[in-house]
Each structure stands twice: as C-alpha cells, then as structure tokens.
Backbone bond lengths (Angstrom), bond angles and torsions (degrees), N, CA, C in turn:
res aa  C-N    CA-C-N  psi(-1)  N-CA   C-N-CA  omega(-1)  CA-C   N-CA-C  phi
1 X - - - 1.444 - - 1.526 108.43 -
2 X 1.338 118.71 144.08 1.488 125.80 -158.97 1.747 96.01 -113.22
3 X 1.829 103.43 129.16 1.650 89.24 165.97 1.460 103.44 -125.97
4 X 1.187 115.87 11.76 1.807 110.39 168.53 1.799 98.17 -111.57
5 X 1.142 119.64 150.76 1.127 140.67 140.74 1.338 126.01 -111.23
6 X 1.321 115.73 133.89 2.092 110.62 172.43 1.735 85.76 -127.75
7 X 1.451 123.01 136.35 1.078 143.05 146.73 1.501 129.29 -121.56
8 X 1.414 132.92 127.53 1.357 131.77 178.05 1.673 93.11 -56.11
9 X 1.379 99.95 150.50 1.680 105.60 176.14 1.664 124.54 -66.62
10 X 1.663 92.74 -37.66 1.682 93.17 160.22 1.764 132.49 -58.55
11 X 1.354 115.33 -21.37 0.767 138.02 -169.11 1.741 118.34 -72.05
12 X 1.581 95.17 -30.15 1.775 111.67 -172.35 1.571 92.87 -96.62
13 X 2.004 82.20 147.13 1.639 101.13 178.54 1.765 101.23 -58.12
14 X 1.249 107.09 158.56 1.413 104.36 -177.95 1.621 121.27 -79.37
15 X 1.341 104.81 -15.48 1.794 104.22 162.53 1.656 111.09 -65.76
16 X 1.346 118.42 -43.98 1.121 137.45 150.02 1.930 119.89 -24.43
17 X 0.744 64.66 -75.00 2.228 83.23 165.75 1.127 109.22 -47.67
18 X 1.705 125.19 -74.96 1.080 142.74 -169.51 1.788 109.48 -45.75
19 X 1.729 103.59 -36.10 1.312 113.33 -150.15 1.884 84.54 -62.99
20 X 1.535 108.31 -58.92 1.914 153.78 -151.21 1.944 69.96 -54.19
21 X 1.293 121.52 -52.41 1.654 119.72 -152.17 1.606 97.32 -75.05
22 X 1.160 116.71 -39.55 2.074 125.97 -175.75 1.347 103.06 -51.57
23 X 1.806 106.54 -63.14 1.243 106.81 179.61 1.317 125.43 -72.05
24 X 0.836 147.10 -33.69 2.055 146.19 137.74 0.854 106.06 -13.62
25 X 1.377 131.30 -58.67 1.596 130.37 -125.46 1.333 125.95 38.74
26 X 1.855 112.41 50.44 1.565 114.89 172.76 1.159 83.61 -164.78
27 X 1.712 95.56 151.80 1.600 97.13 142.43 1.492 150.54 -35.84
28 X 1.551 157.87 156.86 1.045 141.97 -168.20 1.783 84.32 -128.71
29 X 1.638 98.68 149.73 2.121 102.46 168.97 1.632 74.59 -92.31
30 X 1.098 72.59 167.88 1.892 127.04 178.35 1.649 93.95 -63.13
31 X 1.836 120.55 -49.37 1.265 122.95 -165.85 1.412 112.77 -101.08
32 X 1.533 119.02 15.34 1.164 127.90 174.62 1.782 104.18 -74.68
33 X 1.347 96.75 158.92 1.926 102.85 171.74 1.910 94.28 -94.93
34 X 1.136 99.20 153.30 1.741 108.40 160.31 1.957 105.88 -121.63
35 X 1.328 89.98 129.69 1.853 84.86 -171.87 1.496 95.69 -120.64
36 X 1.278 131.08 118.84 1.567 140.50 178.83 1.747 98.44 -105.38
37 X 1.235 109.26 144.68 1.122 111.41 176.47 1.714 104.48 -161.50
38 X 1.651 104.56 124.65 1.520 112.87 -172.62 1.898 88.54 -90.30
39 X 1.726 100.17 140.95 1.360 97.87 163.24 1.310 111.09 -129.55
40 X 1.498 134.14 121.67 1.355 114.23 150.52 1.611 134.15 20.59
41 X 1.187 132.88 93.72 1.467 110.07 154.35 1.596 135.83 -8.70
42 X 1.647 99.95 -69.57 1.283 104.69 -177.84 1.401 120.56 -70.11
43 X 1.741 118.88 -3.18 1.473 101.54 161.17 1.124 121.29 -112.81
44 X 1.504 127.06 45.71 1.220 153.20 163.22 1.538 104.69 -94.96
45 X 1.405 109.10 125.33 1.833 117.92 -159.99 1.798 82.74 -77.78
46 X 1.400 120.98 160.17 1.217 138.54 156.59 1.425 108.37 -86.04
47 X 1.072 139.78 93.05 0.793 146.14 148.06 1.895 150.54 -130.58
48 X 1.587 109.55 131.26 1.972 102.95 -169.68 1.707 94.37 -46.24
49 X 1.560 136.65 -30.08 1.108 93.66 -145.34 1.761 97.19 -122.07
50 X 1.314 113.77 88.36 2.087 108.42 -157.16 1.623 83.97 -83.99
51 X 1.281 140.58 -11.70 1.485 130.93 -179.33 1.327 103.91 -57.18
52 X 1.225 118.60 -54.68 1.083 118.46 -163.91 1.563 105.95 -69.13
53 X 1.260 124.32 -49.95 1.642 150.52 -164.50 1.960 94.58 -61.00
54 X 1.488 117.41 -33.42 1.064 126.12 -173.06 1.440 104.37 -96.18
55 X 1.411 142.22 -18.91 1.202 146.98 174.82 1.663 94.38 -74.51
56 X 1.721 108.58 -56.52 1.508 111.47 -172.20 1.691 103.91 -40.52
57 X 1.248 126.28 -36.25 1.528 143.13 -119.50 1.571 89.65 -103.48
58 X 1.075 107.40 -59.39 1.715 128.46 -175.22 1.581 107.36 -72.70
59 X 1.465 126.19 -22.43 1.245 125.21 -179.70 1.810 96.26 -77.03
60 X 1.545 111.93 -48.42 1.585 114.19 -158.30 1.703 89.34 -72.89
61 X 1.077 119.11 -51.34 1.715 105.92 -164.65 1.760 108.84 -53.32
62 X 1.800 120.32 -35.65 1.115 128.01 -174.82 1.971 106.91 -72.15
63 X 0.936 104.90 -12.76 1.696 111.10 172.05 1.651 90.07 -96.48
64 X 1.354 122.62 -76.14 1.261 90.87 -168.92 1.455 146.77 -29.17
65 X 2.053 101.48 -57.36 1.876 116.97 147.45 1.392 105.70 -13.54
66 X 1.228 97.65 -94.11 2.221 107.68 179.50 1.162 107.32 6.62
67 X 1.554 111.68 -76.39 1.196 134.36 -162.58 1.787 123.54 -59.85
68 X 1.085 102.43 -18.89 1.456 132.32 -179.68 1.672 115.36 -101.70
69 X 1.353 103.59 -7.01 1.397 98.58 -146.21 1.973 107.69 -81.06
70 X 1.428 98.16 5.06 1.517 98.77 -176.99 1.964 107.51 -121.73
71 X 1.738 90.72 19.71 1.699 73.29 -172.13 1.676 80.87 -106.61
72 X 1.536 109.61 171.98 1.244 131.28 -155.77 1.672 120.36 -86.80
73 X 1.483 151.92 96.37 1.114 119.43 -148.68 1.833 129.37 -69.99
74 X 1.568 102.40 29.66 1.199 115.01 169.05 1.863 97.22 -101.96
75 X 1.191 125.24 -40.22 1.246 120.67 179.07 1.547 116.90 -54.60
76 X 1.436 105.01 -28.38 1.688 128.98 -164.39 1.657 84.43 -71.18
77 X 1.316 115.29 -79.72 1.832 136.97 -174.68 1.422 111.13 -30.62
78 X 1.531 94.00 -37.18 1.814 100.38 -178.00 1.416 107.98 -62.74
79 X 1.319 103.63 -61.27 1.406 123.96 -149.79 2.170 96.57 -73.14
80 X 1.179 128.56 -33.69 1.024 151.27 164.73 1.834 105.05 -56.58
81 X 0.932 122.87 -77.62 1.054 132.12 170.59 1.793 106.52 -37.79
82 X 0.937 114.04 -55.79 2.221 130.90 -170.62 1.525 81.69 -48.53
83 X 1.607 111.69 -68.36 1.129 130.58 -162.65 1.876 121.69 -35.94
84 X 1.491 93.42 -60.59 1.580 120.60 172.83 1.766 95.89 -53.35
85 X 1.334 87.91 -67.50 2.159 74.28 -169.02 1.217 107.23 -60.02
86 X 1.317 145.72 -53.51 1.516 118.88 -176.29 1.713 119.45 -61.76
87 X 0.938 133.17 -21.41 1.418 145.01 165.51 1.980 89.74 -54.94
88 X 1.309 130.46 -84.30 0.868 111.08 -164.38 1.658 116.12 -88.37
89 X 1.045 128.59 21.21 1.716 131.40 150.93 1.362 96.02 -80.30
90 X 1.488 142.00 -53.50 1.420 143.87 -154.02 1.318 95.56 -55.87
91 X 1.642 117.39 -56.15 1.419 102.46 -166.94 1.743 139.23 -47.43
92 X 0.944 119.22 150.93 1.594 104.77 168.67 1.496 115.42 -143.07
C-alpha cells in the first residue's frame, strides 16, 4: 500500500489538477511535481496552533527541494525506485 505520491502536474487528470489548484490557492505549471502524502492520525501533532506547525512544515520541505534542486528527475526515479525494491525485498 502506497502513502506518498509525486506526480508532474501535466501528468494529473485535470479534475485531479483542478482539485491540487483549490487547495493551493494558485495555479499549478504543467512542470511542477504534486507530492500527496497520507499520514497516520496519530502522527499528526495535537495542536490549537497547526498554522504555525504548517508554516514550520512548508519551510522544512522548501529546504529539503533546495537541496535536490540540481539532481535530474531521472536521478530522483532511480533512486526512488532502488528505494521501493529494497523496502519490499526487506520484508519477510
């Protein structure tokens, strides 16, 4: 069972698109990534104030990007892909 998704924006059905653009509040390019990710309840912080917790959230993923921002998205697929098969060879 899968809880990340990454799709190029061209790539999503356009109800799909439309949905990715509502929740933004912007348009999406065509060459943008869309990254969905289901989490657990329980590792969702309790907290009155998620603005802030979601500002924290959006600052760390935009450093992470940075950091990525010169490798190739075939290098990305590779390394993603390596990843997936040892995750499911590991199991037993």
């Amino acid at each position: 069972m899968q809880n990340v998704s990454i799709q190029k924006a061209s790539e999503l059905p356009a109800g799909v698109k439309s949905a990715v653009e509502t929740l933004l509040g912007r348009r999406i390019e065509g060459d943008e990534e869309v990254t969905v990710a289901a989490v657990p309840p329980q590792q969702v912080p309790r907290s009155d104030n998620r603005a802030a917790i979601s500002r924290k959230l959006e600052g760390f993923l935009s450093r992470r990007a940075e950091k990525i921002a010169d490798v190739s998205g075939e290098e990305l697929d590779a390394a993603i892909d390596e990843a997936v098969d040892h995750v499911r060879h590991s199991r037993g």
